[in-house]
DRENMI-348723 format. One record per residue (C-alpha): residue in one letter; chain; x, y, z. Coordinates in Angstrom, 2 decimals, always signed. Example, Ala and Ser with C-alpha at 12.3 -4.5 7.8 and 13.67 -1.06 7.14 Angstrom:
<nuvos>
  res  chain       px       py       pz
    a      A   +12.30    -4.50    +7.80
    s      A   +13.67    -1.06    +7.14
</nuvos>
This chain:
<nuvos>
  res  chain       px       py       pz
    x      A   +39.72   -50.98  +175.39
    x      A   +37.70   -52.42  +172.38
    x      A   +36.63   -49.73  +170.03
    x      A   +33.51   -49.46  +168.51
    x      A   +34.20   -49.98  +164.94
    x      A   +32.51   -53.52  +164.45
    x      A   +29.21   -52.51  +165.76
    x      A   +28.44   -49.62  +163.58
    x      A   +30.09   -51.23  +160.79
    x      A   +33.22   -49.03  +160.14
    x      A   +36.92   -50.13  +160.27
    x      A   +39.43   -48.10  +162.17
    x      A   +42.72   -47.34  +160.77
    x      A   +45.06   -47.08  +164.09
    x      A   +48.53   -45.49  +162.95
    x      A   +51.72   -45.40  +164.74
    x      A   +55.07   -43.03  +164.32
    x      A   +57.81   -44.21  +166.02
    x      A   +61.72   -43.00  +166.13
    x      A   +64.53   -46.49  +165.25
    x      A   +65.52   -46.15  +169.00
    x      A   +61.69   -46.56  +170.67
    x      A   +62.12   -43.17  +172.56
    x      A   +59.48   -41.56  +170.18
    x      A   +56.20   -43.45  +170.11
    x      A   +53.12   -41.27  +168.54
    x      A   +50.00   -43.09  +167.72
    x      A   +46.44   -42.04  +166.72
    x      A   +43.52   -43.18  +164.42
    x      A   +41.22   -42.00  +161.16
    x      A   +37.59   -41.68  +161.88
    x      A   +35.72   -44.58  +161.60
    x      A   +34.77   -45.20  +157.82
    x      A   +37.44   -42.76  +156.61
    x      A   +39.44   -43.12  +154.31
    x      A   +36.50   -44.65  +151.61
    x      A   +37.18   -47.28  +149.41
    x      A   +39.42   -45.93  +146.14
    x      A   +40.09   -42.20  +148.61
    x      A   +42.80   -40.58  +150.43
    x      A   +42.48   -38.95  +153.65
    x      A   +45.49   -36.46  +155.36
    x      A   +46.82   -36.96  +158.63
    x      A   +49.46   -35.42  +160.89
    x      A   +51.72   -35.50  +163.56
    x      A   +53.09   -33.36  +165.89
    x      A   +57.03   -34.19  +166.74
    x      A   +58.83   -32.68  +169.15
    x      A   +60.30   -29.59  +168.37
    x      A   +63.40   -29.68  +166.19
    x      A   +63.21   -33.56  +165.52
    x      A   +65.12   -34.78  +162.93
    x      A   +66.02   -38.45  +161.93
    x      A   +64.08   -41.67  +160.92
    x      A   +60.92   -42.77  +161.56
    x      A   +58.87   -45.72  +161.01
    x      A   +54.99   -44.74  +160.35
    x      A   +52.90   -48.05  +160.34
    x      A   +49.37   -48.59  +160.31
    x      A   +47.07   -51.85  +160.49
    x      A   +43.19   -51.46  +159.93
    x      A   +40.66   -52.74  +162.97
    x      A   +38.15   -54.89  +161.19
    x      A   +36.45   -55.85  +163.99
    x      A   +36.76   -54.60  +167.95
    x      A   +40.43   -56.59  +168.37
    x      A   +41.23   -57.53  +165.42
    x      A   +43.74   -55.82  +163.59
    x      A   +45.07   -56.54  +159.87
    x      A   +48.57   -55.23  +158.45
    x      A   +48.01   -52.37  +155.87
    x      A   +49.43   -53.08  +152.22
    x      A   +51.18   -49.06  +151.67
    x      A   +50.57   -48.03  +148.73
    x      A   +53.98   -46.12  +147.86
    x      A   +57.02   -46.85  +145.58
    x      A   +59.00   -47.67  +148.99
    x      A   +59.44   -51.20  +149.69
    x      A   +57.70   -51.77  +153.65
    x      A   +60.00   -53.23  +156.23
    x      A   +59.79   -56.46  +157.26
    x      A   +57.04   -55.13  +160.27
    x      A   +55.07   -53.50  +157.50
    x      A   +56.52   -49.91  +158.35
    x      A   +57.48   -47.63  +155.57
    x      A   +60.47   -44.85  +156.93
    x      A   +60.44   -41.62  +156.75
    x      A   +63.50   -39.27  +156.93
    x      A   +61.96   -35.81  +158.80
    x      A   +64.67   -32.56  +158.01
    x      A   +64.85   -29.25  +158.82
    x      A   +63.11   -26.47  +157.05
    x      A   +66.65   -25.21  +155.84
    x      A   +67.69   -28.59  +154.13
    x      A   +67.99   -28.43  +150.42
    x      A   +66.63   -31.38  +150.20
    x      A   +63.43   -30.58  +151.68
    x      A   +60.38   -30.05  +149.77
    x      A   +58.33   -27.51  +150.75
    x      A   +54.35   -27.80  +150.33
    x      A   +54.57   -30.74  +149.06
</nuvos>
């Protein structure tokens, strides 16, 4: 189904988590118009409990109802070749996690 982006004259931003092995797919969307030129908006997702591992979060913005256009990340990681950047999800307990960040 088409969204309504193109007639009121915002672009969506569709984004989608998904695990190496397909058996995770998560997907969802910022509000139309969000985030504005030069801003940053916070989302979330919500894994499964105690999920650890890769996964790939990749996003392309809907300029018009259809038509979709990769997403150049703005990050120090290098994108995959799909345009996906990876991220490695651990447990509250590993040292290597950064809380509140």
């Amino acid at each position: 189904m088409p969204s309504k982006a193109g007639f009121l004259g915002f672009c969506l931003l569709p984004l989608q988590l998904e695990s190496p092995d397909g058996r995770l797919k998560l997907r969802g969307s910022l509000d139309a118009g969000q985030p504005h030129g030069g801003g940053t908006r916070q989302a979330s997702f919500l894994l499964p409990d105690r999920y650890t591992g890769q996964v790939k979060l990749s996003a392309q913005i809907e300029i018009r109802p259809g038509i979709l256009k990769p997403v150049a990340w703005a990050c120090e990681q290098t994108p995959a070749a799909d345009g996906s950047i990876s991220i490695e999800v651990k447990t509250q307990n590993d040292p290597g996690w950064r809380k509140g960040v």
